[in-house]
C-alpha positions as CSV (number, residue, x, y, z in Angstrom):
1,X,-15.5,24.1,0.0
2,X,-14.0,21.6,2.6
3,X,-11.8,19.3,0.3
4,X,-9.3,17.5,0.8
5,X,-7.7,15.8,-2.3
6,X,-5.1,13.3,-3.1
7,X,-3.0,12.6,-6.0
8,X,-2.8,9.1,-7.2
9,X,0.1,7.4,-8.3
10,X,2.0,3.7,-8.2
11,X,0.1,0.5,-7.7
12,X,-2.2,-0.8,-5.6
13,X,-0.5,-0.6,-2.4
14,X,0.7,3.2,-2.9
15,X,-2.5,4.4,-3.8
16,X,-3.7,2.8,-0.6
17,X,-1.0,5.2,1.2
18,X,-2.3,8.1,-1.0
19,X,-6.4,7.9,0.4
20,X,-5.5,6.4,3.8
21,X,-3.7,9.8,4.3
22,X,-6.2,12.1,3.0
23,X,-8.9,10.2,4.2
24,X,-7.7,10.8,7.6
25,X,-7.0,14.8,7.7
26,X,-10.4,14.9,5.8
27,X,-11.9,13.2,9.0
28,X,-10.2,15.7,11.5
29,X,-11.5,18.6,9.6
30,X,-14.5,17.4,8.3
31,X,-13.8,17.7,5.0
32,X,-14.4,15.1,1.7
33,X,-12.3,13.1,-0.1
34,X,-11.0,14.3,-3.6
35,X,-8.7,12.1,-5.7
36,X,-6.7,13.1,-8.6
37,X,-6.4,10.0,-10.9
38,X,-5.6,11.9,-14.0
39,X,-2.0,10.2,-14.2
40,X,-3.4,7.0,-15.7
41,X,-4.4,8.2,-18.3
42,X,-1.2,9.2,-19.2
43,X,0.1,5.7,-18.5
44,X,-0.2,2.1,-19.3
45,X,2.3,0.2,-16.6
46,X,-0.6,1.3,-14.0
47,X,-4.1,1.4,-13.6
48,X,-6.6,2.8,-10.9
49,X,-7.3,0.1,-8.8
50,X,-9.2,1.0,-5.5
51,X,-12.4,0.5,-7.6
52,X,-12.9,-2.4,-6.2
53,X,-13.3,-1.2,-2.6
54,X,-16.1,1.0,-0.5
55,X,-14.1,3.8,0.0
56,X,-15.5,7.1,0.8
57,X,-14.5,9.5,-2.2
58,X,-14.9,10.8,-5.7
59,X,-13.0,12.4,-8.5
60,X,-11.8,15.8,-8.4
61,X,-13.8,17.6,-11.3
62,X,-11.3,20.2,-13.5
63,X,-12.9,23.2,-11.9
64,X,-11.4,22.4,-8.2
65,X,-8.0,21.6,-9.8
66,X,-8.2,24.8,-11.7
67,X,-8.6,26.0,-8.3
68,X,-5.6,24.6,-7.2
69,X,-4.0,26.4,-10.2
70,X,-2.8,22.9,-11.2
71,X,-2.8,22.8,-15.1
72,X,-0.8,24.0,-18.3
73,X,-2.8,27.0,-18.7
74,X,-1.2,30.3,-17.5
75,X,-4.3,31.7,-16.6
76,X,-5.5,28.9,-13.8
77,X,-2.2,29.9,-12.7
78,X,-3.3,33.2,-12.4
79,X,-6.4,32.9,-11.4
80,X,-5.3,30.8,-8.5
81,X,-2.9,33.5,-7.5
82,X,-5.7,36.5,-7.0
83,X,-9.1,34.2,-6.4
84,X,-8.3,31.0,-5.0
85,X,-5.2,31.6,-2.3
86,X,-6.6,29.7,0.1
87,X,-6.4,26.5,-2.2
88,X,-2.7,25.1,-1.2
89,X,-0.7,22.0,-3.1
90,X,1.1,20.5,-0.2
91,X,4.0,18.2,-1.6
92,X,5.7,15.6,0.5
93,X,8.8,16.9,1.5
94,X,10.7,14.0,2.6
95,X,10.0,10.4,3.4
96,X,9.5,9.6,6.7
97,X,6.9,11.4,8.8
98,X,5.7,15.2,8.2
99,X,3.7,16.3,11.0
100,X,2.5,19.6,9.0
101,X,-0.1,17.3,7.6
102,X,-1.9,17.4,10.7
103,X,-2.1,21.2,10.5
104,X,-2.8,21.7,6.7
105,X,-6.4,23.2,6.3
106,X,-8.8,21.8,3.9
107,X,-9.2,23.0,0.7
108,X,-5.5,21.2,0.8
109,X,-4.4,19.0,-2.6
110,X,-1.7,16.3,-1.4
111,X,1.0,15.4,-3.6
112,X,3.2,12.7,-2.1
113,X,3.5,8.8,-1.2
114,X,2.6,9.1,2.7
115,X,4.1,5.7,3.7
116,X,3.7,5.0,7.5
117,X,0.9,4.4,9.3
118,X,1.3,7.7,11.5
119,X,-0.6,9.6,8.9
120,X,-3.5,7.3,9.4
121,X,-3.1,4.7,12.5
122,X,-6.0,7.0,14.5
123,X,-8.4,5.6,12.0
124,X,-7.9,2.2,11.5
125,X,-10.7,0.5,11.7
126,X,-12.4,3.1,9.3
127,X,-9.6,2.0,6.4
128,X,-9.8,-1.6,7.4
129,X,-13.3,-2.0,6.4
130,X,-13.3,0.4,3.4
131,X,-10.6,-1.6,2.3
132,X,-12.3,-4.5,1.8
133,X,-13.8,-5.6,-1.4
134,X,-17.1,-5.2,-2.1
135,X,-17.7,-8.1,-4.0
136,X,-17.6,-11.6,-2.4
137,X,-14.6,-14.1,-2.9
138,X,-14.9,-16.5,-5.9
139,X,-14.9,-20.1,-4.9
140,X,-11.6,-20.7,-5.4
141,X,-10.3,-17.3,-3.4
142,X,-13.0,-18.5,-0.7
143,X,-11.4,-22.2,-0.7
144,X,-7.9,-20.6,-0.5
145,X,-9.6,-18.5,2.4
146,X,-10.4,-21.0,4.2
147,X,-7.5,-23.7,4.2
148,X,-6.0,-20.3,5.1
149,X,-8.3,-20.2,8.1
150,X,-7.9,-23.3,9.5
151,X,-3.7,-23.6,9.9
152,X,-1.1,-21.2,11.4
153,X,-1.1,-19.6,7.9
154,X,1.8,-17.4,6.8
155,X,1.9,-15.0,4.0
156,X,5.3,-14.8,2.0
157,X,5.6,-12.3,-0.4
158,X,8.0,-12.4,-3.3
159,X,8.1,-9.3,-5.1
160,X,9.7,-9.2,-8.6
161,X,8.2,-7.9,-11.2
162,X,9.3,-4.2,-12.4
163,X,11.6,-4.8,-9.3
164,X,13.3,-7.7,-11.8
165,X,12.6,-6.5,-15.4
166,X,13.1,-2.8,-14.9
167,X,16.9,-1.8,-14.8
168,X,16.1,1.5,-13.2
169,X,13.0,0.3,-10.7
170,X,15.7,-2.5,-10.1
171,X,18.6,-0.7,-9.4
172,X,16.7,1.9,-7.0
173,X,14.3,-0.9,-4.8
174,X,16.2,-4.3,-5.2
175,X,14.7,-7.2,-4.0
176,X,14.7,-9.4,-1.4
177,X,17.3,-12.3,-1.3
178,X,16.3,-16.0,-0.9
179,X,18.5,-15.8,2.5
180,X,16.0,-13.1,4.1
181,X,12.9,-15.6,3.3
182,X,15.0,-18.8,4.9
183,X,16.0,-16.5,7.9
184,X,12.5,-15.1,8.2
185,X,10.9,-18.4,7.8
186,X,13.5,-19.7,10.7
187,X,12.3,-16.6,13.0
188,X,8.9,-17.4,12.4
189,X,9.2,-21.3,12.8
190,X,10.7,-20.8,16.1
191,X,7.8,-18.6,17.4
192,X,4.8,-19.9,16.1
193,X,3.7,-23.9,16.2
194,X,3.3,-25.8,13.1
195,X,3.4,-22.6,10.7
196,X,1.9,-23.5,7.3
197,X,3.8,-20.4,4.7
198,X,1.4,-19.1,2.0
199,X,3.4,-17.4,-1.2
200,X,1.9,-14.6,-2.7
201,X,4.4,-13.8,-5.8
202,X,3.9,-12.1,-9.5
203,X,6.4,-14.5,-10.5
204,X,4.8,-17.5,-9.2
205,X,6.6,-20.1,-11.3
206,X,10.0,-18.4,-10.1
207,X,8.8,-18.7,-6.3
208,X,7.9,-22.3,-6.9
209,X,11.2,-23.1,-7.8
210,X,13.8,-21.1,-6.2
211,X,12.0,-20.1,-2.6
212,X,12.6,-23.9,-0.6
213,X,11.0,-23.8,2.9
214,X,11.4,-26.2,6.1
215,X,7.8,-25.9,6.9
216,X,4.3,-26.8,5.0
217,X,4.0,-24.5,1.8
218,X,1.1,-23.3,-0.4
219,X,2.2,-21.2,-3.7
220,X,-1.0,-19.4,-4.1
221,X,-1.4,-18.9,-8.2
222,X,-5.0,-18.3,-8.2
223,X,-5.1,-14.1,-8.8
224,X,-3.9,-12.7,-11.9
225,X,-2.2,-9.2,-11.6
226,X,-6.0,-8.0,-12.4
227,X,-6.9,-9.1,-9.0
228,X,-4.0,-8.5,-6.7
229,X,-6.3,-7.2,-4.4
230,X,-7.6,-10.6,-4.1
231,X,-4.3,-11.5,-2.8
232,X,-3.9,-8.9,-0.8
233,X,-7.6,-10.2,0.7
234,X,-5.9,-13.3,1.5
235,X,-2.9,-12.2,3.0
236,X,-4.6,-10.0,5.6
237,X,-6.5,-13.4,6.7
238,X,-3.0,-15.1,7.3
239,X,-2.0,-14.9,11.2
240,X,1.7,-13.9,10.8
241,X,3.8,-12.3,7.7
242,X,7.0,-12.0,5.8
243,X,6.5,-8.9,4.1
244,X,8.6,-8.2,0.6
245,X,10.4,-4.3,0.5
246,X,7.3,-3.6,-1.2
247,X,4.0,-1.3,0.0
248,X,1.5,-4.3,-1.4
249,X,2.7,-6.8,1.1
250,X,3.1,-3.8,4.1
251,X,-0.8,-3.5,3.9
252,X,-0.9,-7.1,3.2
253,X,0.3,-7.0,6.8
254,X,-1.2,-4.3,8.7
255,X,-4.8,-5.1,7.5
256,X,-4.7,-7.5,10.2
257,X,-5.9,-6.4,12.9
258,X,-4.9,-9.4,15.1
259,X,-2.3,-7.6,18.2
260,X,-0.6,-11.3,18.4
261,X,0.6,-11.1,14.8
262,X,4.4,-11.2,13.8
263,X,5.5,-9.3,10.9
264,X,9.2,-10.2,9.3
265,X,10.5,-7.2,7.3
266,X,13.5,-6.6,5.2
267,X,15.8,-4.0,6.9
268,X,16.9,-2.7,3.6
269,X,13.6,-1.3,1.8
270,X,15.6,0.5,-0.6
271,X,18.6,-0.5,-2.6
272,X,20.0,3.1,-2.8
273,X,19.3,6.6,-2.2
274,X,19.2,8.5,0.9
275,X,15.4,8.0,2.1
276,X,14.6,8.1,5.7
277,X,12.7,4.7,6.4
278,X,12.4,5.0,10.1
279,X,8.4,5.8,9.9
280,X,7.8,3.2,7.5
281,X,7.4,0.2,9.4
282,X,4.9,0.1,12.4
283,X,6.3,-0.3,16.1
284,X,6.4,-4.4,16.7
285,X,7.3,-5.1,13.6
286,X,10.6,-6.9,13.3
287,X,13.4,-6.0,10.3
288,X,15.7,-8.7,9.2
């Protein structure tokens, strides 16, 4: 059986990671998508979200993870050891790129976060249109949509959140200072004609009144974290970006496909630890 599978984990953006990687070894081998999204159930800070988008996959039944030997039970474990060998659990080793995923052979269970674009840029367009909702925009995401569509729109994102109320998620991921958005916004202002900034935030009150810019400014407050996709829908319709240290706004970013965009990212992602960021950010893109 030619699977490829994919553990799920994180938000919205991270589970994007999580299929765009295994969607892309499963088209070099010609293999199907599995994913694994058996952690929320265990959880009630995240949910599954790519529901809401045609991508090409189902659920891995209990019978191919047994396969996998993945379970409590000591026999799968067994099992797995004498019958199912060939059934391998490839965890991420480090954070920047690991070109052994390009060799793993399908059936191959994926257990890591996968976030740069070189496990998936050869198949862009394929994840550009299955990551896009299925159902139309509402009037007043089409309306944003549109006034979107007819300035030099720029999505701001202002990620707070977990990264605020959370003393551990805080402590390891920061955020972004209100000095990156006003030298961001300066980069952008002197590059792009009469930019107009769109702020996605999940602290939209907070944005309103702390994040000041020289320029035109919309605080989109239309979504509620239900629908971040929806946001995310709108961002990717903006023509440049100041991206948050956060993997929501990074595909906020890359699902335009426009070659004349300019990205402004944070050259700190992390607040501590050791991680390798080099892959993260696509060539062009400029850190700040």
């Amino acid at each position: 059986m030619q699977i490829v599978v994919t553990k799920l984990m994180g938000g919205l953006g991270n589970q994007m990671f999580q299929y765009a990687a295994a969607r892309a070894l499963a088209l070099r081998k010609g293999a199907e998508v599995r994913i694994d999204t058996r952690l929320y159930a265990q959880q009630k800070k995240r949910r599954y979200e790519l529901n809401v988008y045609p991508i090409r996959c189902s659920v891995v039944t209990k019978d191919e993870l047994f396969r996998f030997g993945l379970g409590s039970k000591k026999e799968r474990r067994i099992y797995h050891r004498f019958l199912y060998r060939d059934w391998k659990v490839y965890r991420e080793r480090h954070f920047s790129f690991d070109p052994t995923i390009n060799v793993l052979t399908p059936p191959v269970y994926l257990a890591g976060h996968w976030q740069t674009e070189r496990y998936f840029s050869d198949i862009a367009e394929v994840l550009r249109s299955e990551f896009t909702p299925v159902e139309p925009l509402d009037s007043q995401n089409a309306r944003s949509q549109a006034k979107i569509a007819g300035v030099n729109a720029v999505s701001v994102h202002v990620r707070r959140g977990d990264y605020v109320a959370n003393e551990r998620t805080n402590r390891f991921h920061g955020t972004c200072s209100l000095d990156y958005y006003h030298r961001a916004a300066e980069f952008i202002c002197d590059r792009v004609d009469a930019p107009h900034f769109f702020v996605f935030s999940d602290d939209p009150e907070w944005a309103a009144k702390h994040l000041r810019l020289d320029a035109a400014v919309t605080y989109l407050t239309d979504n509620p974290s239900t629908h971040g996709f929806r946001d995310l829908q709108l961002m990717s319709r903006c023509r440049h970006h100041i991206i948050a240290n956060s993997s929501f706004s990074w595909w906020g970013a890359w699902l335009n496909p426009s070659p004349d965009k300019i990205v402004v990212a944070p050259q700190k992602w992390f607040n501590e630890g050791q991680q390798d960021t080099r892959d993260l950010l696509p060539k062009g893109w400029v850190k700040i």
